[in-house]
Each structure stands twice: as C-alpha cells, then as structure tokens.
N, C-alpha and C positions, 0 to 999 in steps of 0.2 A: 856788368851785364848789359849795359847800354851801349856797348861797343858789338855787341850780338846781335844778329838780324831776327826779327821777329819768328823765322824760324827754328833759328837754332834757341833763342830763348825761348821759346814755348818745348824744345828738349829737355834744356836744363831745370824747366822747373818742375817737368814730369817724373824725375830723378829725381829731385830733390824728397816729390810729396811720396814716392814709394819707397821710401829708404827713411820715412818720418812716417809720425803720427796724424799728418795733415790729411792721410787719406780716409780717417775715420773722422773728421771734422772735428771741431774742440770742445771739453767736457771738460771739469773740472773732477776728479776722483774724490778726492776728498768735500768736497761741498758736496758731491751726490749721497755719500756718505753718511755724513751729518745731515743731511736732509731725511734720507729714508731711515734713520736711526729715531730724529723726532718725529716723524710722521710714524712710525711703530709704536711711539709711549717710550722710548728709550731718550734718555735726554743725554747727551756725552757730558760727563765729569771735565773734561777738557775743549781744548780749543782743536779743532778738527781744520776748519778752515782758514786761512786770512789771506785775505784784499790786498795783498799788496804794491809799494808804490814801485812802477816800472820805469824805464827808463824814458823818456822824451813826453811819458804821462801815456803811454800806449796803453790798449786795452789788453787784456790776456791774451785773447786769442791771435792779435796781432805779432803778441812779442813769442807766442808759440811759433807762430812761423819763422820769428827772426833765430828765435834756437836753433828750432830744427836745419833752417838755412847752415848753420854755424857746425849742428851736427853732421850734415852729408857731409860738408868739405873735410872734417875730422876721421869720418868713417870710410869716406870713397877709396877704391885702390883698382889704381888701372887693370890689375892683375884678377882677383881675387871676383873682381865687379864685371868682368871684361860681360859677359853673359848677358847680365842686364844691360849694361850701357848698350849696347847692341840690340837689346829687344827694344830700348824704349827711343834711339835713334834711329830707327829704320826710315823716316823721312828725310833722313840727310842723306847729301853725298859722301863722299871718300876727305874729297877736303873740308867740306861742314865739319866731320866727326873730327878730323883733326884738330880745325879749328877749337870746336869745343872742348876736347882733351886740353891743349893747352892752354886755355883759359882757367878749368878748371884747375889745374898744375897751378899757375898761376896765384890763383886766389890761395891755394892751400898753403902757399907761404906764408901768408900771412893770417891764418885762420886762429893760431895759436894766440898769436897776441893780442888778434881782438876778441877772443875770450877771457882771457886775463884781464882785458879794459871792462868788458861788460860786467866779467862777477864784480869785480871792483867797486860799479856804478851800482849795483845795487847792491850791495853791503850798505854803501854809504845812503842809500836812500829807505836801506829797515836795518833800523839799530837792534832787531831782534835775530837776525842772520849774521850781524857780522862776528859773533863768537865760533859761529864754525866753520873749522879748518878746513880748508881745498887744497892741501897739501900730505896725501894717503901715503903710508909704506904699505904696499904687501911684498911680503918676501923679502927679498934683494932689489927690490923695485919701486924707486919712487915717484906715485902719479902726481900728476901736476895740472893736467888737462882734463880728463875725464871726470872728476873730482866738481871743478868749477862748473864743467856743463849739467851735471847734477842738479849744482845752484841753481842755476837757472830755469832749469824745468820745472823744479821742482817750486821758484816763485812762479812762474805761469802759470802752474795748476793751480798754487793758493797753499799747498802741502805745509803742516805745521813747521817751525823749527826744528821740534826734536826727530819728525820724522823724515827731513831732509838728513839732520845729521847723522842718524842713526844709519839711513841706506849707503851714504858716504863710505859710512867706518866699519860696515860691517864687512866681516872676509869674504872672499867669494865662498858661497854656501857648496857644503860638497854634496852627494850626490842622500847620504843619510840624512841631513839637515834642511832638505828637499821636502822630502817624507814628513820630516816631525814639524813644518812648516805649514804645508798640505794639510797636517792632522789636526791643527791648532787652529787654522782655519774653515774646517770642518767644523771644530769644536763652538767656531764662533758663528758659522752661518746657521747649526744647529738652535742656537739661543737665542739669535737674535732674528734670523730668517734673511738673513741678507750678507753677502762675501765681498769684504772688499777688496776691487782689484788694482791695489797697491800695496807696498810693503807698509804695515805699522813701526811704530818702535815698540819695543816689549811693554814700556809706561803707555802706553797709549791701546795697546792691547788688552791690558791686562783691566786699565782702566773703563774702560768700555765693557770689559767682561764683567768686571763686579756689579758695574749698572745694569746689565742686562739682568743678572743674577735675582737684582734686587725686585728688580720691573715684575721680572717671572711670577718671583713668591708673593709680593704684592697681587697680581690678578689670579695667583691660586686661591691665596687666602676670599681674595673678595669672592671666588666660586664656590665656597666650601663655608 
C-alpha cells in the first residue's frame, strides 16, 4: 500500500472498511455477552470470553482490522464487486482505478498464505485453539481458507474455543435450521432478556439456558 498515492490509498481502505465490520467499530460479542448475562443475576456456567494472545502483542481491535484487511482480499472479485468498487472510487481517474485494480490483483496472491501463517501464529500463542481443525469438508469440497479466517476472528472478538470450533464445523444451515435456530434464540432471549448476536455452540447454549432456568426459579421462589 505504500507504493499508492495517498489517494488512492484512502480508496482502498474505504473498501476495505465496507466489505468488514470496521464500519460499525469494534465490540467484542461475547464479552458483551457475559457482561449483560452478569449484570442480570445470570452468572454463565462457562467461559464466554478470553483475552487472548495476538500476534506482535496487538490489541483486538487492531488485529480486527488486520483480519478484516485479510478478509476483503479473500472476498473481493473484480466481477461480482465491480458496482462498489466504482461507487467507492469515484475520486479517481481511469488510470488510478487501474492502478488500484492491479494492486489489488496483486496482493490477492498472496493473501492465502498469509492466512495460513497468521492462523498458525496464533495456534501457537493459545494452546487452547490449537485443537481445532481449519481444514472443513462440506460436500465434495475441501475448505482450507475460509476455515482459518474464522480462527481469526473469532480470537479478535475473544469467542470461546468451542464456539469458534463449533461455527467452523457446522454445515451450511439450510433454510429449516434457520427457523429452529431463530426459535432457540427466542427461546433464550425470552429467559434471559437478552439475544446473542453470534452463533453459540449447542454446550454453551444449553448451558446458559440451565443457568437462566435456575436464576428464574430462584427469584420466583424469593416472590412467593
């Protein structure tokens, strides 16, 4: 990027941050989680959040960007993007946008590998992640990439183990499992007054649900 003129690098990170979650600034889901679960009298049976260690010692919200950096070049496609890329470079010229096309081109070469190197770097720095696989079959089809950037996100939020591993492995949800997901969800915002907007693991669901359970009839009883 440093070979880019201050204009065009002020395109490309406009691109970047609308095609990422950097446009809604950084939260951690599961820490808000756990937070508004104890601050209701709900205490989680489990570990909701962790701290963990990032690569060059960055903060979360630093190495959020550096994912999502990692995500656009994965997700971008000259074709498919053409629409935006063209909304969000309207300050360039004909050769700027070239420019930047093949830059972009460029980096996407090698975007694979250095996700490969990052999940890597931090397996090896939480010995609690490196048991899960970043190597998915669905179907006839083995992911290798999408898989690992999971990893990653899912350290930058703080997302437990089982609940990275769990969103990993689970199949794409069909359009039924949508529903009974939605209703499980209901079922929990219900009890506890609060929806979390990330996937749980079914342990981590279920467990939270029993604590709420317990919470409930505990402050019925003390009414009654």
């Amino acid at each position: 990027m440093k070979n880019l003129s201050e204009k065009i690098q002020d395109a490309l990170k406009m691109l970047i941050v609308v095609t990422s979650q950097l446009q809604y600034g950084y939260s951690s889901s599961s820490k808000d989680l756990d937070e508004k679960l104890k601050k209701a009298g709900i205490i989680p049976p489990v570990k909701l959040y962790y701290d963990y260690k990032l690569p060059n010692n960055m903060s979360p919200e630093d190495y959020e960007a550096e994912v999502d950096e990692l995500v656009f070049y994965y997700v971008f496609d000259e074709n498919s993007d053409a629409e935006m890329f063209e909304k969000y470079t309207e300050a360039l010229n004909g050769d700027e946008k070239a420019e930047l096309l093949s830059f972009i081109k460029k980096r996407q070469e090698n975007n694979d590998n250095l996700i490969v190197l990052e999940a890597a770097k931090v397996k090896a720095l939480n010995p609690e992640l490196r048991k899960i696989v970043t190597t998915v079959k669905r179907g006839d089809k083995v992911l290798e990439i999408w898989p690992k950037l999971s990893l990653l996100s899912g350290a930058a939020y703080g997302f437990a183990p089982e609940d990275i591993k769990y969103f990993i492995n689970r199949p794409y949800p069909t359009p039924e499992q949508v529903k009974i997901e939605n209703a499980e969800y209901d079922e929990f915002e219900k009890l506890t007054g609060i929806r979390p907007t990330y996937v749980l693991s079914p342990e981590h669901y279920n467990a939270i649900m029993a604590a709420g359970r317990i919470f409930e009839k505990r402050k019925n009883n003390t009414r009654s």
